[in-house]
C-alpha positions in Angstrom: 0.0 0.0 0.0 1.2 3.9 -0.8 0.2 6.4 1.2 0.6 10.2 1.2 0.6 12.4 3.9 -0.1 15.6 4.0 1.2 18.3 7.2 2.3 21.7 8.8 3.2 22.5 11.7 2.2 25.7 13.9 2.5 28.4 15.1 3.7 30.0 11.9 6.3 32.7 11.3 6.9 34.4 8.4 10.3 36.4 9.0 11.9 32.9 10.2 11.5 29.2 10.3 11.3 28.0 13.6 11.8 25.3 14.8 9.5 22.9 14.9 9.4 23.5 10.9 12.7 23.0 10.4 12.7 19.4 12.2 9.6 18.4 10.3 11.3 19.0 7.2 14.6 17.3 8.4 12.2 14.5 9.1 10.8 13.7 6.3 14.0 14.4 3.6 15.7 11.8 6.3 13.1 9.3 5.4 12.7 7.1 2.6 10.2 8.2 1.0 9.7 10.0 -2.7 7.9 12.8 -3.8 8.7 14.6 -1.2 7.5 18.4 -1.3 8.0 20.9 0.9 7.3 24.5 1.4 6.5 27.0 3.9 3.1 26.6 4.3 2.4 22.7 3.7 4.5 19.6 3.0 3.8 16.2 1.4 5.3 13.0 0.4 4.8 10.1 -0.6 5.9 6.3 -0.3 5.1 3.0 1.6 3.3 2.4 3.9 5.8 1.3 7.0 8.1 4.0 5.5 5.1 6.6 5.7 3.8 5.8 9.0 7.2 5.6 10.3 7.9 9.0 9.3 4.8 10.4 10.6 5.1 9.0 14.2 8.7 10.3 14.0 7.8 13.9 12.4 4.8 14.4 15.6 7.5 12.9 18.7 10.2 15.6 17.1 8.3 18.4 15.9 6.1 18.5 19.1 9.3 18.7 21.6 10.7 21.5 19.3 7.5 23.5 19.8 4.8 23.1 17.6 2.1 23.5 19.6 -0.2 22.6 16.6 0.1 19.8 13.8 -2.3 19.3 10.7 -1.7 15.9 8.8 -4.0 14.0 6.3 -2.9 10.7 5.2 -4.3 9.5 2.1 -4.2 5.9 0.7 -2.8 6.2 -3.3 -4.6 4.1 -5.8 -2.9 3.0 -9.1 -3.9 6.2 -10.9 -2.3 8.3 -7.9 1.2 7.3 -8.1 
């Protein structure tokens, strides 16, 4: 099964990433996923998923003890035509 997820991470600041941001993105270039995409106000990727679900658990535990006081995700299961 693929899955992609979806996420951001609050609160937001323009002027400068902070950090909670900058571990969520750490987190999910680190993991082995593909089509990874990420910007400043929303991230996805996509890949298995163990790899997915992995991240995800890993991305919440890390971004939450930098300081994100809010996280959004959405985890969608891919069909053939998605990939």
């Amino acid at each position: 099964m693929r899955l992609r997820v979806e996420f951001t991470t609050e609160p937001f600041d323009l002027d400068e990433a902070p950090a909670h941001a900058l571990v969520a993105r750490e987190v999910i270039e680190a993991a082995e996923l593909d089509a990874v995409d990420v910007g400043p106000f929303g991230n996805t990727a996509e890949g298995g998923a163990d790899e997915v679900l992995t991240a995800v658990d890993t991305l919440l535990r890390r971004a939450l003890a930098s300081g994100a006081t809010r996280i959004s995700l959405q985890v969608n299961v891919l069909g053939e035509g998605d990939a």
